[in-house]
C-alpha positions in Angstrom: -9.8 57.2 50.6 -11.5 55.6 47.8 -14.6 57.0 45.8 -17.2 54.2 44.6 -18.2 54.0 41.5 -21.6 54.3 41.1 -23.3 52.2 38.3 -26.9 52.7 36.5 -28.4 49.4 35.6 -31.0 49.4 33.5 -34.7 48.8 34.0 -35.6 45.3 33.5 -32.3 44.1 33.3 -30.7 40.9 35.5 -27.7 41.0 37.3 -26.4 38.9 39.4 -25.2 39.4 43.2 -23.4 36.7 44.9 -24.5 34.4 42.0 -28.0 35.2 43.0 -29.9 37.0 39.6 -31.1 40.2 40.5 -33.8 42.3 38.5 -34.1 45.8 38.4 -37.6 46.9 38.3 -39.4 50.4 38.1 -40.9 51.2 41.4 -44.5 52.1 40.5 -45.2 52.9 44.2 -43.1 54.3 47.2 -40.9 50.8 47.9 -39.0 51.4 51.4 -35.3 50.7 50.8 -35.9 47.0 53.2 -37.9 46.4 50.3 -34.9 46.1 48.0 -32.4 43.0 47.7 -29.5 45.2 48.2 -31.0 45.9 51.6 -29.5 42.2 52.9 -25.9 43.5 52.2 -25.5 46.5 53.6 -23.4 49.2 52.2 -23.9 47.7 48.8 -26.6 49.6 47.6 -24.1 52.2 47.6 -22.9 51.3 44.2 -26.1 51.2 42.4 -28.4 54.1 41.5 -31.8 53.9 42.3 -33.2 57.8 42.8 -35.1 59.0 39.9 -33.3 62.8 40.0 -29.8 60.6 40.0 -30.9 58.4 36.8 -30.5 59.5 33.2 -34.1 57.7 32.5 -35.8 60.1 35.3 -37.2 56.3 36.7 -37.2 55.6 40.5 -36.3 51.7 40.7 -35.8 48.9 43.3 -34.0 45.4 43.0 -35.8 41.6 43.5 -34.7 38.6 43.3 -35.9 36.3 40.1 
């Protein structure tokens, strides 16, 4: 079975996902994971770290659409 490779994106930075540009953004308050864009493909957020105690920058962070 395969492992996925989990990527860090940085804060502020756009991506994009199914050539829609997504933005990573600090999450100043609790966001519930529905809250994030990744939530409408499920499985995907897999890839992406989000959890503060996983990031090397110690900063919880969700994705949005631009």
């Amino acid at each position: 079975m395969a492992t996925i490779k989990q990527i860090e994106i940085p804060v502020e930075t756009v991506i994009r996902v199914n050539n829609i540009p997504v933005k990573c953004m600090i999450a100043e308050f609790w966001h519930d994971c529905k809250d994030c864009f990744f939530n409408q493909y499920p499985g995907s957020c897999k890839r992406v770290v989000c959890k503060a105690d996983k990031r090397t920058d110690n900063i919880n962070v969700y994705f949005t659409e631009v």
